[in-house]
C-alpha positions as CSV (number, residue, x, y, z in Angstrom):
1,X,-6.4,-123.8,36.1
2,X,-5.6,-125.7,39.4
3,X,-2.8,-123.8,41.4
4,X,-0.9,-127.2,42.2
5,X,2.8,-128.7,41.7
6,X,3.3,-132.5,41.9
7,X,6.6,-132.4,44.0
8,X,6.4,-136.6,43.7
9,X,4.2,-138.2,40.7
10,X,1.6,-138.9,43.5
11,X,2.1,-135.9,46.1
12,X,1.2,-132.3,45.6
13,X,1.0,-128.7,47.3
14,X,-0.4,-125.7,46.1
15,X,-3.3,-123.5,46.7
16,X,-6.5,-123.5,47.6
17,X,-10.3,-123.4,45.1
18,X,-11.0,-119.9,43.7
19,X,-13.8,-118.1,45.6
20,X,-16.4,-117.6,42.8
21,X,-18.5,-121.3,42.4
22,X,-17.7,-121.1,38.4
23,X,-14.3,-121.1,39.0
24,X,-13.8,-123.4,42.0
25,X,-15.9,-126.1,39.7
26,X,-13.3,-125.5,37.3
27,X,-10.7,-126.0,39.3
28,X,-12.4,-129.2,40.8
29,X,-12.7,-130.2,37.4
30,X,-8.9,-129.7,36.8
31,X,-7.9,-132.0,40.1
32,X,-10.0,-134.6,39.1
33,X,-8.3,-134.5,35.5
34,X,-4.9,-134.8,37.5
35,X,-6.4,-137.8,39.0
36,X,-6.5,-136.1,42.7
37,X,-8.3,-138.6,44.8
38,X,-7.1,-137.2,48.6
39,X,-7.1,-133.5,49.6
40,X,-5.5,-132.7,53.1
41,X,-6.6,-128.5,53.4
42,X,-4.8,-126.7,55.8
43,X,-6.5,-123.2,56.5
44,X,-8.1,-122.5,59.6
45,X,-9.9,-119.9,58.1
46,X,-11.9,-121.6,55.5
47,X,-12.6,-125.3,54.5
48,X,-13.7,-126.2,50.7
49,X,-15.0,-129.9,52.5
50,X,-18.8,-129.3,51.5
51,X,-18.1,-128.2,48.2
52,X,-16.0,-130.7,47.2
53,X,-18.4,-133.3,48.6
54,X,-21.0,-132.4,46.7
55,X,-19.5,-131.6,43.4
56,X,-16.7,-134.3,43.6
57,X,-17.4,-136.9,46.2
58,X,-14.7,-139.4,45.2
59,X,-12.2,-136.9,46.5
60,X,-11.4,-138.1,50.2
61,X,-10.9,-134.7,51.9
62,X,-9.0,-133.8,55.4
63,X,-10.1,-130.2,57.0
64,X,-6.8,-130.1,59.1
65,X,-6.6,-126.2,59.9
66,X,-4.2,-124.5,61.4
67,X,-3.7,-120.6,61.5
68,X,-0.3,-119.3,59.7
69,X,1.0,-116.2,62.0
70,X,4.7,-117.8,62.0
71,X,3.8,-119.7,65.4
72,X,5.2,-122.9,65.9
73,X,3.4,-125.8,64.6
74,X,1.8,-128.1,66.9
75,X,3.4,-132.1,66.4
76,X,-0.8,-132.8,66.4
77,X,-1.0,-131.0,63.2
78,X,1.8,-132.7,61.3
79,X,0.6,-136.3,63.5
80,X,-3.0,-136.0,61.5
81,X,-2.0,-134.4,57.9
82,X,1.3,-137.1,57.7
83,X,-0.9,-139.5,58.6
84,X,-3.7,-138.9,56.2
85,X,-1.0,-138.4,53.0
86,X,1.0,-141.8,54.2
87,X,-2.6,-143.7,54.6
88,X,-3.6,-142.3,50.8
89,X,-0.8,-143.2,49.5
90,X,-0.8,-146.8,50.7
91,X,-3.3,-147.0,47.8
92,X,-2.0,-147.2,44.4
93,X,-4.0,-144.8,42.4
94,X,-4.7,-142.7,45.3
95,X,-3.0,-138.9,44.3
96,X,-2.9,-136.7,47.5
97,X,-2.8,-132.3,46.9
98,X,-1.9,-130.6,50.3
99,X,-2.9,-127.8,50.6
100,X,-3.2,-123.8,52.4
101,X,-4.3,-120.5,50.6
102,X,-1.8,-119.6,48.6
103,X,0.7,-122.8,48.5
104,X,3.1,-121.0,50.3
105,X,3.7,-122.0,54.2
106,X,1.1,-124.6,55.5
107,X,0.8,-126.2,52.4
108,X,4.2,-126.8,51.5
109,X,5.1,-127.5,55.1
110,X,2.9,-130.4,55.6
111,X,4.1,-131.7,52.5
112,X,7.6,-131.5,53.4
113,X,6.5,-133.3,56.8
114,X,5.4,-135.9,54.4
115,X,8.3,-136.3,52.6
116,X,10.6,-136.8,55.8
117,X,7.8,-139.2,56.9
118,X,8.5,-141.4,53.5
119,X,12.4,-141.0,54.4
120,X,13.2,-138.1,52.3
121,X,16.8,-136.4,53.0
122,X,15.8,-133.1,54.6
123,X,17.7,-130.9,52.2
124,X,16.6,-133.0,49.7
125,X,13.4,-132.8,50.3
126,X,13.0,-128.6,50.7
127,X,15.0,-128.6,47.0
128,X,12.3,-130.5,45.7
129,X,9.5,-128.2,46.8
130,X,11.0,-125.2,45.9
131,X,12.3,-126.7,42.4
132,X,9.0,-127.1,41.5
133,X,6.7,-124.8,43.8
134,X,9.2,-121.9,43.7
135,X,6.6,-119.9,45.5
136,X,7.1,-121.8,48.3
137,X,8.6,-120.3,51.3
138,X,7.5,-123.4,53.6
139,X,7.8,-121.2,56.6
140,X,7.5,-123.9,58.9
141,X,9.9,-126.7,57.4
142,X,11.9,-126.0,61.2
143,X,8.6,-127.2,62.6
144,X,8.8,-130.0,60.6
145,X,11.8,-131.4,60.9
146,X,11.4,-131.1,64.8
147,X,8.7,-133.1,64.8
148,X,10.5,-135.4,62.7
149,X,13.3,-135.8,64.5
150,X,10.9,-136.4,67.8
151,X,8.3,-138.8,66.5
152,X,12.0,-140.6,64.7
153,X,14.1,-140.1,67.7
154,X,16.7,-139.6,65.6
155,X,20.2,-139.2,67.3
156,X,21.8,-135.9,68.6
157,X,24.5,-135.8,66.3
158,X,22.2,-136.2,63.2
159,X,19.7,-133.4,64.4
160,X,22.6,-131.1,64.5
161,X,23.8,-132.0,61.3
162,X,20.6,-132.0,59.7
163,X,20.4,-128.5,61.4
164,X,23.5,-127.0,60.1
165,X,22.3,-128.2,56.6
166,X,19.3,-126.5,56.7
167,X,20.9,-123.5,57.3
168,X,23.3,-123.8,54.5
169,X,20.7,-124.8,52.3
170,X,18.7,-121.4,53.7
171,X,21.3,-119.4,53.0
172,X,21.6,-120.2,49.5
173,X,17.9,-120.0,48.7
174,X,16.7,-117.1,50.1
175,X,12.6,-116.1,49.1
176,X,11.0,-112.9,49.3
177,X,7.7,-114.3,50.8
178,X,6.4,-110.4,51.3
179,X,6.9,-109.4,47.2
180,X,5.5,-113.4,46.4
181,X,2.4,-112.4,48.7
182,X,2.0,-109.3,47.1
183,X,2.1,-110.4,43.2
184,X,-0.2,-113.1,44.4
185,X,-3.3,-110.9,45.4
186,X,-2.4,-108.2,42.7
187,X,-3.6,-111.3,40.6
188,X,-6.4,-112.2,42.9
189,X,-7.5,-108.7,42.5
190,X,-7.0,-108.6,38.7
């Protein structure tokens, strides 16, 4: 079954399609049935845009890769996946899934760039990922924020505010991305 959590009725992060065809087609299948119509995929080292094309061509689909060796994030890369998600979701129907690999850093990252983007509280915002993606580490939610405080200019005392929240709310929701990584591909390998 898809590996996806809606973190708003109409926004989700997760993984990406199995490798074998049978199972990707079932997955397709399953995002279609979730009423997926907008796919923003995040890997650099892979892109799913010709198989979804030809087996589900409805789905509008962003390649917007970007490695995930805890560098920072480029503002480019949030500029074209926020602004894919908030164009999708201008449309009513339109259902958006962002995602990376495993749905643990890139994917979740971007989407929490999204929510900021749709005014989301910033604490709010990474409890809301990780209540329903728990597997989410969003490694790069600092990134994130950055570049939202940038592209908002949002004041100096707010940034450090924001800041010292984010390392509350850190501190009290620590993840063990190694052992989530690990049971991950034991189950790939299974």
């Amino acid at each position: 079954m898809a590996n996806l959590n809606f973190i708003i009725p109409r926004l989700a992060t997760g993984g990406d399609l199995p490798e074998g065809i049978d199972e990707a087609l079932t997955d397709l299948r399953a995002w279609e049935e979730l009423g997926i119509t907008h796919v923003v995929d995040n890997r650099l080292e892979c892109s799913d845009a010709e198989f979804v094309a030809e087996h589900s061509p409805d789905i509008e689909y962003l390649h917007n890769g970007v490695d995930d060796r805890g560098e920072d994030m480029p503002d480019e890369w949030f500029d074209t996946g926020v602004r894919f998600v908030l164009a999708a979701l201008v449309e009513p129907d339109a259902k958006v899934l962002v995602h990376c690999h495993m749905g643990i850093n890139r994917g979740p990252s971007l989407t929490y760039a999204s929510l900021l983007a749709l005014g989301w509280d910033p604490i709010e915002a990474m409890t809301a990922i990780r209540t329903t993606r728990p597997i989410a580490a969003i490694g790069y939610a600092d990134d994130a924020l950055d570049w939202h405080h940038r592209r908002r200019r949002v004041e100096r005392t707010t940034q450090v505010e924001n800041w010292r929240r984010m390392d509350e709310w850190y501190d009290a929701n620590p993840i063990d991305v190694v052992r989530i990584i690990k049971q991950i591909r034991l189950g790939e390998a299974s």
